[in-house]
N, C-alpha and C positions, 0 to 999 in steps of 0.2 A: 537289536539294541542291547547295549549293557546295562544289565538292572541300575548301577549307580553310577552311568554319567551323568545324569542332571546334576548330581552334587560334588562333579568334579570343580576343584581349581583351576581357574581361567587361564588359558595362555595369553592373555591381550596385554599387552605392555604398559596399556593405559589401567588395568585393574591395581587395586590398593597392591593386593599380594606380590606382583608382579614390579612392584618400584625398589628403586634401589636409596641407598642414604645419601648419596652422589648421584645424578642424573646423570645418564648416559643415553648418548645414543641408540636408537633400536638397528639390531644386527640384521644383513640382509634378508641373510634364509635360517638362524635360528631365533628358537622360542628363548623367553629370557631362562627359562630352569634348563635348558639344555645349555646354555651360557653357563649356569650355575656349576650344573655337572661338570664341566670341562674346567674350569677355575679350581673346583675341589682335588679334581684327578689331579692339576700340574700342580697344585700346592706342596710345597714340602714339606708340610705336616702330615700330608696325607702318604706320603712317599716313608716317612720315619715309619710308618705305621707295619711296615715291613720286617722292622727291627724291634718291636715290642711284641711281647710276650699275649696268647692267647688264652692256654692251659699250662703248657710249659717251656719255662725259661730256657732260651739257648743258654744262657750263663748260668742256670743251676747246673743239680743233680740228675734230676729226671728226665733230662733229653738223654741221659747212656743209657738207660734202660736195656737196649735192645743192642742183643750180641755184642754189651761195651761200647756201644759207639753211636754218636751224636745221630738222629732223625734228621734228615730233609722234608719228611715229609707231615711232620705237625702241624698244625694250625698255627699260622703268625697273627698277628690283629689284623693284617693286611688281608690276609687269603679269608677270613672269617667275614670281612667286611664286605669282600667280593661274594659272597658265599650269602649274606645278607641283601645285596642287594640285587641277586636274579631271584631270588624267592619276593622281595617289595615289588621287585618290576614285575613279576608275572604274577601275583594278585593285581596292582592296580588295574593291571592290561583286561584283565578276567572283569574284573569288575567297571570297568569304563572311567577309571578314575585317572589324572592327570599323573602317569607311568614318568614322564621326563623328570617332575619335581619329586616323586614317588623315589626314583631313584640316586636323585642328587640328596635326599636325606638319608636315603642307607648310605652313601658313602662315604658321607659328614659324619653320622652318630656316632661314632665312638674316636675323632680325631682328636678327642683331647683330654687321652688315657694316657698318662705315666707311662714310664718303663713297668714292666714283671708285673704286669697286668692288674687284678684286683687284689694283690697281697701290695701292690707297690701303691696303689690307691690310698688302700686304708693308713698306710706309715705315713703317708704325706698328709696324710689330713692328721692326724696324730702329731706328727709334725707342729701341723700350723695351730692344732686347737690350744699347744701349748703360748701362742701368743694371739687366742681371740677370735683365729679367720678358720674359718672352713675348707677343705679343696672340694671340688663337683665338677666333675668333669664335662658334664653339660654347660655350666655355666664359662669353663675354662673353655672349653671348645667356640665359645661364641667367640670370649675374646682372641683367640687365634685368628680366627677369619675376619674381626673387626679390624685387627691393630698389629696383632704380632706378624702375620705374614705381609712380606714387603715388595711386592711386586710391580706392583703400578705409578705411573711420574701422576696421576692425577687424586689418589685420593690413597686412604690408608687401607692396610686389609684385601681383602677379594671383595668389597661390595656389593654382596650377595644381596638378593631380594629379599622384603619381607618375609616371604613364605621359608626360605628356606633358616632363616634366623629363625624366625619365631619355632619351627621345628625341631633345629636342635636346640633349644630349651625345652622345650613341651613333647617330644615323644614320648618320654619314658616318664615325666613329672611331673606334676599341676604344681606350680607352684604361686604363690599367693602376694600380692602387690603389699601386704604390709610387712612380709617375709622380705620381699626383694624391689624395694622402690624404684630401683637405676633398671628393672623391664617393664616398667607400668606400659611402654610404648606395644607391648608383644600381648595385648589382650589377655592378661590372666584370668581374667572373670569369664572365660569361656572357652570349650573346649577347642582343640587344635582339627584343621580339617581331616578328611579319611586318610590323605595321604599321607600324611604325619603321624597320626595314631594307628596305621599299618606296623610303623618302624620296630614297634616296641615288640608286637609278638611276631614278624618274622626274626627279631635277632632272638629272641629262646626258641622258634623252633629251628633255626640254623643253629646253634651251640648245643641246644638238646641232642639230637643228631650228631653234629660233629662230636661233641664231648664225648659220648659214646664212642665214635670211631677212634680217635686219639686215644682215647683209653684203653682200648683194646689190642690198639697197634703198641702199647709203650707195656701192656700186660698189669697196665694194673686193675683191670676188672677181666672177668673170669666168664665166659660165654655162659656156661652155667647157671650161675648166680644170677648175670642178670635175665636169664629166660624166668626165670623162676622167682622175680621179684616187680619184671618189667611187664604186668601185665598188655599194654599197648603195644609192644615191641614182641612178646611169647603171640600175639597175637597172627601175626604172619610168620612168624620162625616157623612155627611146629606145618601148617601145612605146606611151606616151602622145601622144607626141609624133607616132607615124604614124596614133593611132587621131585625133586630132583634126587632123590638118591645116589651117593655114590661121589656128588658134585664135594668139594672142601667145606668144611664147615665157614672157614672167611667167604666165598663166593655167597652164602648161603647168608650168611651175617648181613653182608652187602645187600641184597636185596630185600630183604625184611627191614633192615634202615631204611633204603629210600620207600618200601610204602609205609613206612612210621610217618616218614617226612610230607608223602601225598596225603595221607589220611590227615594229618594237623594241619596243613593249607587247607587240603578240600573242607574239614569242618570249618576254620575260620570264615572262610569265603562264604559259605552258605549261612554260619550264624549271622556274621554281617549283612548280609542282606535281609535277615529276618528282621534283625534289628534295626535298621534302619525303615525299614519299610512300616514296621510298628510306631513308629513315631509319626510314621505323616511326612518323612521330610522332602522335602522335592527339590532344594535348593542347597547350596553353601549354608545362608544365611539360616539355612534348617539345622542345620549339623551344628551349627556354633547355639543355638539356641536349644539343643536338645536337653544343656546340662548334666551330660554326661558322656564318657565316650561309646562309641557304639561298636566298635571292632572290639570280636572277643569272640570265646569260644563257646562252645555247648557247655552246657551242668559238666554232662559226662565225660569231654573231650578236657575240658580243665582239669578233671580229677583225675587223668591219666597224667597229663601235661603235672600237676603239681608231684604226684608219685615219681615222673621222672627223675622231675626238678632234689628232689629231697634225696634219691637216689644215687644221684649224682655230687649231693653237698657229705652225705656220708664215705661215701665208697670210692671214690673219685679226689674229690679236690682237699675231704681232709684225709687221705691217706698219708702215710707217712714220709714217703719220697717227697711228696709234693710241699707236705709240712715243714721239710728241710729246706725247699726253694721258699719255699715262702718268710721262714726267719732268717736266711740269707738277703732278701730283698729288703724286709723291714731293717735289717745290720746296716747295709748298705746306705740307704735313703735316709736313714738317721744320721749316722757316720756324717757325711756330705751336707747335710740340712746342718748340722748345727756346727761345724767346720768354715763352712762360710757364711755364717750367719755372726761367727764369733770374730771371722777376719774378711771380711770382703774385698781386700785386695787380691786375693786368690780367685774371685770372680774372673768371665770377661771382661774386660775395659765397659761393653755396654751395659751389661748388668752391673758393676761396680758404681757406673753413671747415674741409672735410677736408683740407686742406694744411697745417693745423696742428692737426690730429690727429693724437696717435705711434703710434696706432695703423694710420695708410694710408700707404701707399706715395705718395710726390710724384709720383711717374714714372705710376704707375695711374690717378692721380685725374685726369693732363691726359690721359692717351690717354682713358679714359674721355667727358671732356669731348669731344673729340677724334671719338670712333666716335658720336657720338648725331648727330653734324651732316649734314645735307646738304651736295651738291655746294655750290649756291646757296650757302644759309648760311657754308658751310667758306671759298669766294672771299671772299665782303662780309667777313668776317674776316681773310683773308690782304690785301686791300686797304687795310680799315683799319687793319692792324698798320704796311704800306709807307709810306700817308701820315703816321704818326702819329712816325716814324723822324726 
């Protein structure tokens, strides 16, 4: 038996989790979150996801790093996302928890990221604080799969299930029904099930990991340095490194990454079950009534995890290469945000359309425009806004 399937989410069609905002038929021989997952995957949002930025921009600086010339093989939001979710799917599996819905919300979490990742984040919402609104990408991401994506003659959106809505608001968030009235429907006053509060630490310990490995491929951190800083990671280096002698110090790097990456699964997996198991819960309706979320790690496994994390914010992401893509991004997204916000004839025809509608916000409808773009794309528009000056 799996310690926590009794508090898996249900596959039955007929379960709350399991309905959709449009009623649909039940599919022959799939579950409805395997439905889900396959909706996410052909979405076109999730396909852009390919062309936005992870750590570093194809359109900056920091992709020539290496012998002058652009990386194929960096982290995109796409391949991170992938990278997210066989770390979500093989905890739920591990654990007995509902792996199909487990893995359609790694795939969804972060489809409603902006171009040039967390530097283009912060400029759009910078952006819009100057008239009022916020950007949250969780929040943007619901409405993608609600309304923006247009795929179906019968309803709007992907009409994903309960479960997998209410997940991308609530993995990484708790947020609160007098904060955000228009989700009172997504249960704020109680936590999200295992499979959803999974989402949140396999994407740090997949970017933990990857972050490191891209940074070492582009040179901006120093094998050294971090043996000597990273004490969870010096932790297999040093006797990998005497059991192979002789081997490349990258071969060597490689493998002490991936048992960084086993040792922070295995601890989560086994703290989760502690902690659930201390509560008593035997059911769903246990986990939402816990008041709190129960996936997380050890005292001691956090306090590596957080060393990494701060590691990673000094030495890494604010370096100075990267520093340069990232006030290129915020140039750009500002540029563009207030370009058409000043002339929205320069819009699409459909975005120009909700711009004279009193029903939407001006400032919405260009971030909107705005987070759907890629890197590539978001440039070829900042260029041709410059020549057109």
């Amino acid at each position: 038996m799996h310690p926590l399937e009794h508090c898996a989410v249900s596959n039955e069609p007929a379960d709350l989790l399991a309905r959709r905002a449009y009623p649909e038929p039940e599919h022959a021989y799939r579950s409805p979150f395997e439905r889900d997952r396959a909706r996410i995957i052909h979405s076109r949002a999730f396909r852009r996801l390919a062309g936005k930025t992870q750590v570093f921009s194809s359109g900056g600086t920091a992709g020539s790093l290496i012998a002058g010339e652009p990386s194929d093989h960096f982290r995109s939001r796409l391949t991170h996302t992938m990278e997210v979710a066989q770390i979500a799917r093989t905890m739920a599996t591990t654990l007995g928890l509902n792996h199909n819905l487990t893995e359609a919300l790694a795939l969804v979490h972060d489809i409603g990221h902006p171009p040039f990742g967390h530097a283009g984040e912060r400029a759009l919402d910078a952006a819009l604080r100057e008239h009022d609104l916020r950007f949250d990408h969780n929040l943007h991401a619901l409405r993608i799969v609600e309304s923006f994506e247009v795929r179906y003659a019968g309803f709007p959106g992907l009409n994903l299930t309960l479960a997998v809505r209410e997940g991308i608001i609530k993995h990484s968030h708790d947020y609160t029904t007098a904060e955000q009235p228009q989700l009172a429907e997504y249960l704020l006053d109680e936590p999200p099930p295992l499979e959803a509060q999974i989402i949140d630490l396999a994407d740090e310990i997949a970017y933990l990991t990857a972050d490191l490995d891209d940074g070492m491929e582009a040179g901006l951190l120093d094998l050294a340095h971090v043996r000597a800083h990273l004490d969870l990671f010096e932790r297999f280096y040093e006797p990998l490194a005497q059991a192979h002698a002789g081997v490349s110090e990258k071969l060597v790097f490689n493998e002490a990454l991936k048992r960084m990456l086993n040792a922070l699964v295995g601890d989560l997996l086994d703290e989760t079950v502690c902690h659930v198991q201390a509560t008593g819960a035997r059911s769903l309706a246990d986990i939402r009534s816990a008041g709190r979320r129960l996936v997380a790690f050890s005292p001691s496994m956090e306090a590596d995890r957080m060393e990494a994390k701060r590691y990673l914010y000094a030495h890494l992401y604010g370096s100075a290469a990267l520093k340069r893509d990232h006030a290129m991004a915020e140039t750009v997204v500002r540029d563009l945000f207030r370009a058409w916000m000043a002339d929205p004839a320069l819009l699409p025809a459909s975005y120009a359309a909700r711009m004279q509608n009193a029903h939407e916000k001006p400032a919405r409808v260009v971030a909107d425009y705005i987070a759907g773009m890629t890197d590539h794309f978001i440039l070829q528009q900042h260029a041709a806004w410059k020549n057109a000056r």
